[in-house]
C-alpha positions as CSV (number, residue, x, y, z in Angstrom):
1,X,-11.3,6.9,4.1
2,X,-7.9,7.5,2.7
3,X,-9.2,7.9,-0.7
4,X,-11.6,10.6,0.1
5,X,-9.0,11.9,2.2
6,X,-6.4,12.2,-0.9
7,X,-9.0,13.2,-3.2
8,X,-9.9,16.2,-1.4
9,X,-6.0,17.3,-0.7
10,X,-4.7,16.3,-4.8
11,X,-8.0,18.2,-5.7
12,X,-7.4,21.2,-3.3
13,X,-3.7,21.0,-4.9
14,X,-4.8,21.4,-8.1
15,X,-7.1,24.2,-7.6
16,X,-4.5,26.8,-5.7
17,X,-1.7,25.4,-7.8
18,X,0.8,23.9,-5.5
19,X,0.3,20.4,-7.3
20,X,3.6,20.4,-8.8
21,X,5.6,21.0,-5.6
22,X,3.4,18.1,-3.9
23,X,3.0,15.3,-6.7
24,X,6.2,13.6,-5.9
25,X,4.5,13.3,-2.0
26,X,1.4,12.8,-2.8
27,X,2.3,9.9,-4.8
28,X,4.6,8.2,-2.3
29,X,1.6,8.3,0.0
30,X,-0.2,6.5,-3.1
31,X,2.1,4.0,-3.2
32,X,2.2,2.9,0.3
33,X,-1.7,3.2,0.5
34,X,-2.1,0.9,-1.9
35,X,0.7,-1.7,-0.5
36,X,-1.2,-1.3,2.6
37,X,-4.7,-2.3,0.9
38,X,-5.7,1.2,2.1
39,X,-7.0,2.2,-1.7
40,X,-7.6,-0.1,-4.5
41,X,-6.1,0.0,-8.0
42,X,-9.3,1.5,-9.7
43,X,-9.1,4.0,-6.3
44,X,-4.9,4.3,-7.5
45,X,-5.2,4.8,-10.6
46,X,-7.9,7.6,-10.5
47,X,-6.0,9.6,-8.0
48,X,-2.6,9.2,-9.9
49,X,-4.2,10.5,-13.0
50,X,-5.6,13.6,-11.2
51,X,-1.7,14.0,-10.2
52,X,-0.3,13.1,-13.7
53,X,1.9,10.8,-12.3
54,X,0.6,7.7,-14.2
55,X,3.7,6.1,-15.9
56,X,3.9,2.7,-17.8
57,X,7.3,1.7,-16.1
């Protein structure tokens, strides 16, 4: 549910062009959905693509 649920809102993002002033958010809420076993990495990784925020850090 939480991936379908970020999909649609980084998607919706994209397409009226806000994405930049919500990528740092939307990323933290990535982050803790993973920690919480929410989303898995395969589910992470798409969905921090579709924000550009995948780093090698």
């Amino acid at each position: 549910m939480a991936y379908k649920l970020m999909k649609r809102l980084v998607e919706a993002a994209v397409k009226d062009g806000t994405i930049e002033e919500k990528r740092d958010d939307y990323m933290e809420k990535l982050d803790v959905y993973l920690a919480g076993n929410r989303i898995t990495v395969a589910q992470y990784q798409e969905l921090a693509a579709l924000l550009g925020g995948m780093n090698d850090d």
